[in-house]
Each structure stands twice: as structure tokens, then as C-alpha cells.
DOVEX-358763 format. One record per residue (C-alpha): x, y, z. Coordinates in steps of 0.02 Angstrom, whole numbers, plus 50000, padded with zeros to 5 digits. Layout:
N
XYZ...
REM end
This chain:
82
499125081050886498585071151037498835053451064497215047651022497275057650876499245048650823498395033350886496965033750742498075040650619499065026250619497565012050622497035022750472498845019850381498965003250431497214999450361497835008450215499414998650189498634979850206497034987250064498294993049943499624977049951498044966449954497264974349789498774977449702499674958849712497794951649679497614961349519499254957649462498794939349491497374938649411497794950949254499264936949244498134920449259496884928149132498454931849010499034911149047497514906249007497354915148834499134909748799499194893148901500864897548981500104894649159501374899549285502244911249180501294928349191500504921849353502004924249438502684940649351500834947349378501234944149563503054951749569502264968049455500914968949580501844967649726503154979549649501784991649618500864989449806502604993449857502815007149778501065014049824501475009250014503055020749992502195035149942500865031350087502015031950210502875048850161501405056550145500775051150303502465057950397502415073250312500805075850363501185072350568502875086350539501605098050485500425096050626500565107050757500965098050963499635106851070500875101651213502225114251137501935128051206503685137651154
REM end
């Protein structure tokens, strides 16, 4: 894969990364503040919403990642010529 190719590749995983950490901690956030509210516990599930979330965004990240590195070991280097 060329460099502009690697270059893109990784904008795209970065991109990736900052959407799924974002959406992931947020739900957990708000699934916890809408549970508070019902139970009036406020910073109780708040915070274990955004732990969970986080936990999960990492977790999603993770797989992200290997995927994205297995996929670059697969690629054939067109300056290899062996």
C-alpha cells in the first residue's frame, strides 16, 4: 500500500476511534442520567453510565485497531518486489 494510501487509512481509523469513544461514553451518560432521574439518585448511574460507556468505547476501539492492523499485514507492498 502506498503512503498516501497508509496515510488515509489511518485519518479513517482515527476518525473512527474519536466517533465511537464519543457515542459510546455519551450514551452511557445519558442512559445513566435518564435512570437518576426516574430513581432520583443523581450522580449515581451518571457516573457508572460513563465508566460502562467508556469501558465499552474501549473495548470497541480495541477491536478497531486489530482489525485495522490485520488488515495493513494482509495488504500487499507494491515496493516488494521479492
Amino acid at each position: 500500500m502506498n503512503d498516501l494510501g497508509r496515510a488515509g487509512g489511518y485519518l479513517a481509523l482515527f476518525s473512527e476511534i474519536a466517533i465511537v469513544l464519543l457515542v459510546t461514553t455519551l450514551f452511557g451518560v445519558l442512559l445513566g442520567y435518564w435512570i437518576d432521574e426516574r430513581l432520583n439518585t443523581l450522580p449515581i448511574f451518571v457516573v457508572a453510565g460513563l465508566l460502562l460507556g467508556f469501558g465499552a468505547g474501549g473495548l470497541a476501539v480495541k477491536r478497531l485497531i486489530t482489525r485495522f492492523l490485520a488488515s495493513f499485514d494482509r495488504a500487499p507492498d507494491r515496493n516488494d518486489r521479492s
